[in-house]
C-alpha positions in Angstrom: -40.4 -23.4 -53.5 -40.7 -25.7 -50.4 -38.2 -26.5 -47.5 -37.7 -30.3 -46.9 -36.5 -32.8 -44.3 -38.5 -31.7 -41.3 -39.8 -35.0 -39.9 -36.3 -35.8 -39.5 -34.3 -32.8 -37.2 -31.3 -35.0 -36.4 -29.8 -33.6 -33.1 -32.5 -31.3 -31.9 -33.5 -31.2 -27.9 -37.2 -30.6 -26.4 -35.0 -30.4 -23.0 -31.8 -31.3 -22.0 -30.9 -34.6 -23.3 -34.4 -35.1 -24.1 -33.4 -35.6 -28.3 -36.6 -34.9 -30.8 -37.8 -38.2 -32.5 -37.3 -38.3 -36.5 -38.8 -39.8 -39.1 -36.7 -40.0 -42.3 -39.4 -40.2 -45.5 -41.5 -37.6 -46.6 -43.9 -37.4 -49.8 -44.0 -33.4 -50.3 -47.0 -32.3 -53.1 -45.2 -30.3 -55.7 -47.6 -27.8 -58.1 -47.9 -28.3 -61.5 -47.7 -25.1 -62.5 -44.3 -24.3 -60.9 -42.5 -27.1 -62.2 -42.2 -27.4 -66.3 -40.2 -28.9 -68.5 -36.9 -27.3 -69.9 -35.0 -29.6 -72.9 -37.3 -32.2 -72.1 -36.2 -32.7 -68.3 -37.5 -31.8 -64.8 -34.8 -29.8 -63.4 -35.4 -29.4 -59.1 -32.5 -26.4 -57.7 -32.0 -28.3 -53.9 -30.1 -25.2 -51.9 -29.1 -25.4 -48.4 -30.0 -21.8 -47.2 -29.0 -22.3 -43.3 -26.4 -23.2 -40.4 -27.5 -26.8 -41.2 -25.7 -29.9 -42.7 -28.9 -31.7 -45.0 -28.3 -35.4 -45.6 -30.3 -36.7 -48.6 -30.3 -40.6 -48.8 -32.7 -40.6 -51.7 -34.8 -37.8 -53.4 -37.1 -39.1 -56.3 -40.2 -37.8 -58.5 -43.4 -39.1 -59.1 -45.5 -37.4 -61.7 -49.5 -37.2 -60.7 -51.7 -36.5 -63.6 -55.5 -36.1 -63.2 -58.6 -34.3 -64.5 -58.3 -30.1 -64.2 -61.3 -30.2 -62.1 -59.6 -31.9 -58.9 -57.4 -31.5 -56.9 -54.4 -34.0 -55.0 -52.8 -33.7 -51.5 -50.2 -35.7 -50.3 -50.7 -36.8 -46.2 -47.3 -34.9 -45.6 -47.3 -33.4 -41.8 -44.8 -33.1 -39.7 -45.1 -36.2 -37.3 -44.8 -39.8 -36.7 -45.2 -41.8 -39.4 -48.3 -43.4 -38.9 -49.8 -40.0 -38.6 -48.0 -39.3 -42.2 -48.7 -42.9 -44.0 -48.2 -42.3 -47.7 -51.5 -42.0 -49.5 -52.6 -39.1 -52.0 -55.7 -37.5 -51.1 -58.2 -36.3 -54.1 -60.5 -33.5 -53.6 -63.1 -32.9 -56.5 -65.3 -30.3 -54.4 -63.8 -27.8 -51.5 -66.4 -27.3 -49.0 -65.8 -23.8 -47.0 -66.8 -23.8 -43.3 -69.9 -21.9 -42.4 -67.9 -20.2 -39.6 -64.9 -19.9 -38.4 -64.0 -17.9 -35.5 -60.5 -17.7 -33.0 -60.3 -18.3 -29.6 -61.4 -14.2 -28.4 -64.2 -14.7 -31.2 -63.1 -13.1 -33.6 -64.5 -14.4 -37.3 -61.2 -14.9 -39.2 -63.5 -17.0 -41.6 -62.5 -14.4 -44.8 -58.8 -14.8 -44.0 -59.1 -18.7 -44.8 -61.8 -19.0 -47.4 -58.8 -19.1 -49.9 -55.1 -19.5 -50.4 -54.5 -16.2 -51.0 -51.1 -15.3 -48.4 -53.3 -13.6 -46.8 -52.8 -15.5 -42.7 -54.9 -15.9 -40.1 -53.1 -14.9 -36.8 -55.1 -16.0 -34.2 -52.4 -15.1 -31.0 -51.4 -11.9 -29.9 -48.9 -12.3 -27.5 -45.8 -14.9 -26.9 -43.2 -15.9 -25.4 -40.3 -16.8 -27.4 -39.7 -17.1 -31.0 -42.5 -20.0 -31.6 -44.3 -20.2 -27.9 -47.0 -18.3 -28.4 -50.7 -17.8 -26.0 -52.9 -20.8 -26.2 -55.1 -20.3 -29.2 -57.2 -21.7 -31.6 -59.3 -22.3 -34.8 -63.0 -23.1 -34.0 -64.0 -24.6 -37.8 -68.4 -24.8 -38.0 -69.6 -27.5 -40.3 -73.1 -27.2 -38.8 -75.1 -24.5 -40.2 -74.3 -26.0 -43.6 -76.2 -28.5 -43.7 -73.0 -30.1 -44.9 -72.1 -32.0 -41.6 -73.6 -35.3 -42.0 -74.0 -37.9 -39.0 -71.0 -39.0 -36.8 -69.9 -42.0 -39.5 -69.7 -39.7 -42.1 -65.7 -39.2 -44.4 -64.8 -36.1 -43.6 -61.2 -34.6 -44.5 -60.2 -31.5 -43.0 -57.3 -29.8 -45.2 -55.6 -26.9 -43.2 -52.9 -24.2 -45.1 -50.5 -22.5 -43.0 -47.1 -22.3 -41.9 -44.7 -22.2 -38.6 -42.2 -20.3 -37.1 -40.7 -22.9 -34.9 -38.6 -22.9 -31.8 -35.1 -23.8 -31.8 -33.2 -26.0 -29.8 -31.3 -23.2 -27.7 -34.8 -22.4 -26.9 -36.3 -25.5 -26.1 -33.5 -25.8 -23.2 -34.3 -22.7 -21.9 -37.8 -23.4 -22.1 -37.6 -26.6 -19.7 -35.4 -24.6 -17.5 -38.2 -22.1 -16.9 -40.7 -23.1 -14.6 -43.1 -20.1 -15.2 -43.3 -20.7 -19.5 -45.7 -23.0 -20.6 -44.8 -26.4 -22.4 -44.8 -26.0 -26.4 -48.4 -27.5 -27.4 -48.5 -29.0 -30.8 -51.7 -28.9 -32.7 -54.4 -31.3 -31.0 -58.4 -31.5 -32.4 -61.1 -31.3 -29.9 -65.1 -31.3 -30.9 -67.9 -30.8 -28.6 -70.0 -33.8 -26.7 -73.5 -34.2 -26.2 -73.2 -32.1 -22.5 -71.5 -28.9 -24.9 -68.0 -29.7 -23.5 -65.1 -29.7 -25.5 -63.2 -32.6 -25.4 -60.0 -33.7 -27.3 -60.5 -36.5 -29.9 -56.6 -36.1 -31.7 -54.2 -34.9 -29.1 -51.9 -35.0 -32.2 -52.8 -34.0 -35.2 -49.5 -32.9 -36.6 -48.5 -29.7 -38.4 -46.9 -28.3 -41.4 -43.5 -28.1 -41.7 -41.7 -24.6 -41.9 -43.1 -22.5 -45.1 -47.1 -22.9 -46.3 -47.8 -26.5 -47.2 -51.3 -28.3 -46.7 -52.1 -30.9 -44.2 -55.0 -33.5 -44.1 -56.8 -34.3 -40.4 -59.4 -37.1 -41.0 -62.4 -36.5 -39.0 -64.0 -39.6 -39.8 -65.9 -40.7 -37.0 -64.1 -37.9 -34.4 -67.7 -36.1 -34.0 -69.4 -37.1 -30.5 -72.4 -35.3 -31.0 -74.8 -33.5 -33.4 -72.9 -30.3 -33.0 -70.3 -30.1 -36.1 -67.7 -28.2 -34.4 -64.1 -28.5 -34.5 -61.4 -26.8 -32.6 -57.3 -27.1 -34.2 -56.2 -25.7 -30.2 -52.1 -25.2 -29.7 -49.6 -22.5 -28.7 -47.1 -23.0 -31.5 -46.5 -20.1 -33.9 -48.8 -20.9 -36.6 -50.4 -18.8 -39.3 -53.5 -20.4 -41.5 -54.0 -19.0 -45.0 -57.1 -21.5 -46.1 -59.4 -24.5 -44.6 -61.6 -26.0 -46.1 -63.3 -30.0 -46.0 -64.5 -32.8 -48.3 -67.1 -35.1 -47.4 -67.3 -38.8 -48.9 -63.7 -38.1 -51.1 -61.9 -40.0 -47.9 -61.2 -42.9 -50.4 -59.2 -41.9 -53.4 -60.5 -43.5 -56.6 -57.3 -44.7 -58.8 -59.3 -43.8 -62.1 -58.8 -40.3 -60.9 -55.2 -40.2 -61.4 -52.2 -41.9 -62.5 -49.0 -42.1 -60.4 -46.2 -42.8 -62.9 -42.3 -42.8 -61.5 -39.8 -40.6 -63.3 -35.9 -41.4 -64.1 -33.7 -39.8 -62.0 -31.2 -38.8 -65.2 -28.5 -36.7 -62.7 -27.4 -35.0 -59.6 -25.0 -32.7 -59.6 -23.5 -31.1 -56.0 -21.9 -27.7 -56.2 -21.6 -24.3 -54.6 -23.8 -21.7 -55.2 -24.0 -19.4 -52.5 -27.2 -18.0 -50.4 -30.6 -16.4 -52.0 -31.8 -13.1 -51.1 -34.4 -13.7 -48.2 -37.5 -10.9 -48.6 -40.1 -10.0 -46.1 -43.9 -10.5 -47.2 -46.3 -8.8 -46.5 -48.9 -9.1 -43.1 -48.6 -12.8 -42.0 -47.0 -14.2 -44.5 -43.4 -16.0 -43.9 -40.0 -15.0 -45.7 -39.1 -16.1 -49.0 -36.0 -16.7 -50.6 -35.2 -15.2 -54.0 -33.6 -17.7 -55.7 -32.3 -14.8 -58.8 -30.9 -12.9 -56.3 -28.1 -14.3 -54.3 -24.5 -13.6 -52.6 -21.6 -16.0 -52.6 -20.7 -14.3 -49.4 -21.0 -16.6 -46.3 -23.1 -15.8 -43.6 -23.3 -18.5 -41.3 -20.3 -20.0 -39.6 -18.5 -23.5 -40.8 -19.3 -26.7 -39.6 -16.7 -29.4 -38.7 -16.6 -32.6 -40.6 -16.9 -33.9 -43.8 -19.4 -32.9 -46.3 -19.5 -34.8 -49.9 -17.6 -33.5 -52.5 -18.5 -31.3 -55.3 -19.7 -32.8 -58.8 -21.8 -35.7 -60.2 -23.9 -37.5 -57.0 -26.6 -39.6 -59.0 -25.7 -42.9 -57.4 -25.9 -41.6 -53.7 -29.6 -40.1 -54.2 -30.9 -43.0 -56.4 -32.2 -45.1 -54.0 -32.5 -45.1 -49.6 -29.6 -47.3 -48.8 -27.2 -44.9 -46.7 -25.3 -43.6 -49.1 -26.1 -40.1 -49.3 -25.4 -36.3 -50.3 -24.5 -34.0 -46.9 -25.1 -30.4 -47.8 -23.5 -27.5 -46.0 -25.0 -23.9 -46.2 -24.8 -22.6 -49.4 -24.5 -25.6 -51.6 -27.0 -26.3 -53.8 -28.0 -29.9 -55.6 -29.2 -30.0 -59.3 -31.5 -32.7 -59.8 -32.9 -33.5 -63.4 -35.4 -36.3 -63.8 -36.9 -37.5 -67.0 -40.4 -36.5 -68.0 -42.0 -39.9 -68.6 -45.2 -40.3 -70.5 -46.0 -36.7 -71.6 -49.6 -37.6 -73.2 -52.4 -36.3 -70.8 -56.0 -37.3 -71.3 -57.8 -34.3 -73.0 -58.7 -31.5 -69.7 -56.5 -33.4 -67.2 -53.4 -31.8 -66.1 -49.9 -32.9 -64.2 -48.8 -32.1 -60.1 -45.8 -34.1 -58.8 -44.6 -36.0 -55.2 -41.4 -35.1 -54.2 -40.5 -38.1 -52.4 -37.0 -37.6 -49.9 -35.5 -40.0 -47.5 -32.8 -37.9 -45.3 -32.8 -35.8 -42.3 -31.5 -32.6 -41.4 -29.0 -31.1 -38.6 -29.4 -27.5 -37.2 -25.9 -26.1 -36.2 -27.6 -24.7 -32.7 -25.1 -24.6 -30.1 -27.0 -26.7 -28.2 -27.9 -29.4 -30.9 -26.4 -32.8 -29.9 -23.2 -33.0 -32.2 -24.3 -29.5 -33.9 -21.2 -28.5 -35.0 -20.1 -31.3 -36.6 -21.2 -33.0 -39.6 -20.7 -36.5 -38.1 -21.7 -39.0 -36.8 -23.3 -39.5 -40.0 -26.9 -40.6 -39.8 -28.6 -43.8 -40.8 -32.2 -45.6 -41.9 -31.7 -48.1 -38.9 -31.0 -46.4 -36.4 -33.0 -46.3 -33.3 -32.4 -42.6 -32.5 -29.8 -39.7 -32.8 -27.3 -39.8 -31.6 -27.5 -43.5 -31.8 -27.0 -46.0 -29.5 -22.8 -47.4 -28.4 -24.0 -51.3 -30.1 -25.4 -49.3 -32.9 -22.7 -47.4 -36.1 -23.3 -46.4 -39.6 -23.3 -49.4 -42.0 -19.8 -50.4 -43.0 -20.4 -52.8 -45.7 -17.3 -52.5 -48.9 -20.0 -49.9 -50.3 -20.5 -47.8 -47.6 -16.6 -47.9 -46.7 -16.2 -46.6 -50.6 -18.4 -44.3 -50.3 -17.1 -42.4 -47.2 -13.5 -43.0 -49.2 -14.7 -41.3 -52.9 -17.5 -38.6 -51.5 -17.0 -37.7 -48.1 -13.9 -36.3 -48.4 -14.6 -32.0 -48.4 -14.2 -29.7 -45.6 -15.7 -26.5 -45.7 -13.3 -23.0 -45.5 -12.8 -21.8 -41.7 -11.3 -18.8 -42.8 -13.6 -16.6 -45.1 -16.0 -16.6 -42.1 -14.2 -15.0 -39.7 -11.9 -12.9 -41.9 -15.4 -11.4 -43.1 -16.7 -10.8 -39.7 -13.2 -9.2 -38.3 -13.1 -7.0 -41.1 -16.7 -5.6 -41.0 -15.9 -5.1 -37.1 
């Protein structure tokens, strides 16, 4: 499983009126091996686990099929979207780093040499849930011999996750003189003197639960000493880093992109899955056998979409869209397309989703309320007085027919005052 939308926290605070910018498109790399077909359709389960309200514009597959022997990456990272410019990656040989140490010195290098759940932790100490100590990865290309000059394509692919900071935190954060500001990840590399100096003061990170991200060193090295720090004070774990050289350029006879039907999408309640505690580093997982229909989290105000059939709303990005509440789930079935592979190739998918996503924080900007609904145009959230969602005779129908449910206030509270 993955968790989605997190370019685009709708409502979320770095400070006090100071509202997070979004970005409302994200490509997310979907294995292979996880998604099969059943009755000769691609079935996707899209649950909404948390106090959030999701708001899918447009969710659509796109089947990559290519030869066993390499591997694709989307450019997904959480960012702006220059940073995340759609373009697949293809990686035919992984090169390991010769060394790779922490911050204290530490080799962590075993920890990362594979994906294997088993997470580098390079802090010790923070102070809040996702402000951790200034730390970092320092990644050796040199001893190698695998660095090449200063010209030279090099990808750095980095496999972790984040515990982030929320926006009741991020208030109190600004507030506090003597806590340090929240760091994304930047990329600094040595000059010809031995300082370090920083070359990407944003290199983006991965959004929520283990995904990959892509930093392109190409041309960032400003001497002959092949060293690369990933430097930040977020919460971040890495499971596996590794690099390509000369693969910068994905060749098109490699793969082939084709675009699957969306057949259906069906909007229902389900309930909330059973969330399990791995082992060492790892994050929390959701167990989607096991689940309650109990609620947990308490109801937003507004209007959600109703229950049953939603194709038309997720078909295309044009503002009509699905809003989930927690513990709703989405059924989406796609077609499987051309079936015939080329004899040793094999088949990954794109997950491609315009939307954005609402945390119900109490200090979220309009967090306890589904509206006012968001939109591709505007300028930021909440939007501006000349800006208002789109109300064109199809948007005005489809606020009529689909946004017309409320979730229950009651069961809630009656389920909290009774276990009191």
């Amino acid at each position: 499983c993955t968790d989605c939308l997190w370019a685009a926290p709708i409502g979320l605070q770095f400070a006090q009126g100071v509202a997070a910018p979004t970005r409302d498109w994200e490509y997310l790399k979907i294995d292979g091996r996880l998604l099969k077909p059943k009755s000769g359709k691609y079935l996707l389960q899209v649950t909404e686990e948390l106090w959030e309200a999701a708001y899918f514009d447009a969710v659509q597959l796109v089947a990559v099929d290519h030869p066993k022997e390499i591997d694709v990456f989307t450019n997904e990272k959480v960012g702006p979207a220059e940073l995340a410019s759609n373009r697949l990656y293809t990686v035919s040989k992984r090169r390991s780093p010769s060394k790779v140490v922490d911050q204290k010195g530490r080799d962590v290098r075993s920890l990362v040499l594979s994906r294997d759940h088993n997470y580098a932790k390079c802090w010790e100490s923070g102070f809040n849930q996702g402000l951790t100590e200034n730390h970092w990865l320092e990644i050796d290309f040199s001893e190698t011999g695998e660095g090449g000059s200063s010209s030279d394509e090099i990808v750095l692919f980095l496999t972790g996750w984040v515990f982030p900071t929320s926006t009741s935190l991020n208030v109190s954060m600004a507030e506090n003189s003597r806590k340090p500001k929240l760091s994304p990840p930047s990329v600094l590399v040595p000059n010809s003197r031995g300082e370090w100096v920083e070359v990407v003061p944003y290199a983006g990170f991965p959004g929520g639960k283990t995904k990959t991200i892509a930093i392109d060193l190409t041309g960032k090295f400003l001497s002959d000493d092949h060293r690369v720090r990933i430097a930040t004070n977020m919460e971040l774990c890495w499971d596996e880093v590794f690099y390509t050289r000369g693969e910068r350029a994905a060749d098109p006879s490699q793969y082939r992109l084709t675009p699957l039907k969306l057949l259906q999408a069906d909007l229902h309640f389900r309930g909330f899955s059973k969330a399990s505690r791995q082992p060492g580093n790892a994050p929390d997982l959701y167990d989607y056998n096991e689940s309650s229909v109990e609620p947990i989290w308490p109801p937003m105000y507004g209007s959600f979409t109703r229950y049953g059939e939603v194709t038309e709303l997720i078909r295309e990005p044009d503002d009509t869209q699905v809003v989930m509440g927690a513990g709703d789930e989405m059924t989406v079935t796609f077609g499987v397309g051309d079936t015939y592979l080329p004899e040793g190739w094999v088949r990954d998918f794109v997950i491609y989703n315009v939307g954005w996503d609402k945390d119900a924080d109490l200090n979220t900007i309009h967090g306890q309320h589904v509206a006012p609904l968001p939109f591709r145009g505007m300028s930021k959230y909440p939007y501006e007085p000349d800006e208002k969602f789109p109300d064109s005779p199809k948007h005005q129908e489809f606020i009529d027919r689909y946004q017309n449910r409320t979730q229950e206030m009651k069961s809630f509270w009656n389920l909290i005052r009774d276990a009191s």
